[in-house]
N, C-alpha and C positions, 0 to 999 in steps of 0.2 A: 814639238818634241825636242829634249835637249840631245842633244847628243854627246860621245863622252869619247875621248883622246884613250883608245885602247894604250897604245904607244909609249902613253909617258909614264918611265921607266919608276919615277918619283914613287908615284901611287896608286895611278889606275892597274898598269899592269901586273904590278905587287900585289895588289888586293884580289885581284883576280884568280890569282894564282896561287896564291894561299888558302881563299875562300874556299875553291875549289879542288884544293889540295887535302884541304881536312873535311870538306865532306865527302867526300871518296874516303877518307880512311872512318868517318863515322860508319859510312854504309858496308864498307866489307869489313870493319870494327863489329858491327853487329851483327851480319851475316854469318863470321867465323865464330863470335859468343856464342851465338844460338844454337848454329848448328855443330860446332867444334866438339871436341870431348879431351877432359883431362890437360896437356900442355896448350894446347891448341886454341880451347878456349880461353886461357890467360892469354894467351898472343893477342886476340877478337879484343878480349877486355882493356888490355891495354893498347890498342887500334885504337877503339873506340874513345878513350879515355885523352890519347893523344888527339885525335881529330876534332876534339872537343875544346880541349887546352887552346888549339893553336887560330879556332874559328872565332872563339869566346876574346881571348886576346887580341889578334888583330879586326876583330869586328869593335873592339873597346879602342882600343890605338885610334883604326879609321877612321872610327863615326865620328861621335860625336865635337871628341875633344880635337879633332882637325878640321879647318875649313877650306882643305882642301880637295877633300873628297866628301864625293855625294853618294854615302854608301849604298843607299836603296835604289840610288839612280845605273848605279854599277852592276849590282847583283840582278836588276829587272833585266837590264842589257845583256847581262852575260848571259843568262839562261836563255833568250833569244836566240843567242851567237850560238850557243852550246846546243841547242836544240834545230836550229838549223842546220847545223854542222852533222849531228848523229841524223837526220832524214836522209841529208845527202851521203853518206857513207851510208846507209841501208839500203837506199835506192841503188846505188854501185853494187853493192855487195848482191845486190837481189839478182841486177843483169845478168852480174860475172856469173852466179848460179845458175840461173837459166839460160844464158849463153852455151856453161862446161857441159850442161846436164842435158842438152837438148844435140850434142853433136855427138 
């Protein structure tokens, strides 16, 4: 398995952070679209529309044309990381509830 240098401030961390910067605003980009009305959903559309700009770009930046990052090798990790991370804040979040809720 390769493993990848969260850390270096260069590229892996910037991509990370981007990547998952504009897909969070595609998802509540669309969330607000759909369900918005009137101002609101221009707001979603233009979320969406940024989240798009900024994913599409530095996935074009990253990938290919640098050989310094191994963008699919970053993205596979992160979502591991990221997906790790939201169990263990669920699992917390579960205790604390049934911790408050049971005294």
């Amino acid at each position: 398995m390769t493993t990848i240098d969260v850390w270096n401030p260069i590229m892996n961390f910037v991509t990370i952070l981007l990547l998952t910067f504009s897909l969070f605003l595609v998802i509540t980009g669309a969330f607000t679209a759909y369900f918005g009305s009137g101002k609101s959903r221009k707001i979603g559309v233009g979320l969406l529309v940024g989240g798009l700009v900024v994913g599409v770009f530095w996935g074009w930046f990253a990938g290919p044309f640098n050989s310094d990052v191994n963008l699919v090798n970053i993205i596979v990790q992160s979502i591991g990381v990221i997906l790790a991370a939201v169990i263990g804040a669920a699992a917390a979040i579960g205790l604390f509830l049934l911790a408050i809720m049971k005294s």
